[in-house]
N, C-alpha and C positions, 0 to 999 in steps of 0.2 A: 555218492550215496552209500548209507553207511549197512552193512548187511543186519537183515533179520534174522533172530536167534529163533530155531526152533526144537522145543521143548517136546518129548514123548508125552502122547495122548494121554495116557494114563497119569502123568504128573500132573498135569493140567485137569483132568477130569476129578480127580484129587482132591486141588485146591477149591472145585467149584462145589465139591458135596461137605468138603470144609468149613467153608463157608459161609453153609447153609445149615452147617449145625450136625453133620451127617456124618461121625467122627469114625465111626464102626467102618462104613462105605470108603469113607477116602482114606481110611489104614489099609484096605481088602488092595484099593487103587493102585500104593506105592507101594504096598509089599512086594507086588507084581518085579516091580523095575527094582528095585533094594536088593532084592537076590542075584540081579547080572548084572548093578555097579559095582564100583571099585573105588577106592580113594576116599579124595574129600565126597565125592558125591554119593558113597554110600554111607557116608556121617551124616549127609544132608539128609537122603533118605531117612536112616535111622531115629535123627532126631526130630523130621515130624511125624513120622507115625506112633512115637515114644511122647509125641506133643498131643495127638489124636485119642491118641489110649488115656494119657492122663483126663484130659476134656469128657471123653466118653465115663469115665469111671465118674468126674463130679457134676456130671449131667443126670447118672443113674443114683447119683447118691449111695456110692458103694465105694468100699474098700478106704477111706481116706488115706490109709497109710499107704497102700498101692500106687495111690495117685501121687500123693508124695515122693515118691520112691520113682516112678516113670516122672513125673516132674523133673527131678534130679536129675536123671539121664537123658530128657532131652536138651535140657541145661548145658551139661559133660557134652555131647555129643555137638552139639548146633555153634556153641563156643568157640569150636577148634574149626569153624565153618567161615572162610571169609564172606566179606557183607560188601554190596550185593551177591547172591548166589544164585542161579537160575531164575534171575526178576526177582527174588524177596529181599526184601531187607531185612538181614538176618539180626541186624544188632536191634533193629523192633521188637521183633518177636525173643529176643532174650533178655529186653526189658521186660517185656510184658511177662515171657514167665516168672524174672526173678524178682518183680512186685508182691508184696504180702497179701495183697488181694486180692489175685490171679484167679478170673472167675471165666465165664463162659463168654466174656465180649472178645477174644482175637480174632482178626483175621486177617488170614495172609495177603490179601492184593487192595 
């Protein structure tokens, strides 16, 4: 029997307000744990809340260059991230950003 991984509450609560469109909430979520990883897991971190912010900024229809610019970095960040990483599939989600028409359809699970 092969062991189950388990994930902090707050990465997981994350992903489901992610999900749901709720890009503000599930930054609030992993900032939490971002602050007391290390490593590759806090590139992970890094790069979906830098994924969340961008999504938030072209949901509010604000700042495009911003979004741009936090696009970029979770690009940089999520990249140097191997795939799978904590159940995502990271090399999805850095096609989906690095698509030219990177709109409000991702989701992580």
């Amino acid at each position: 029997m092969s062991a189950q991984k388990t994930y902090p509450p707050e990465y997981l609560e994350g992903i489901k307000l992610f999900n749901r469109g709720e890009y503000y909430e599930a930054h609030e979520a992993w900032e939490k744990i971002w602050l007391c990883s290390h490593g590759e897991e806090k590139l992970f971190y890094q790069g979906l809340i830098q994924t969340a912010a961008t999504l938030l900024k072209l949901q509010e229809n604000k700042m495009p260059a911003a979004a741009q610019r936090l696009r970029e970095a979770a690009l940089d960040k999520l990249s140097k991230v191997k795939s799978p990483f904590m159940g995502l599939d990271i090399l999805k989600i850095v096609s989906e950003l690095e698509h030219p028409t990177f709109k409000l359809t991702l989701n992580l699970l």
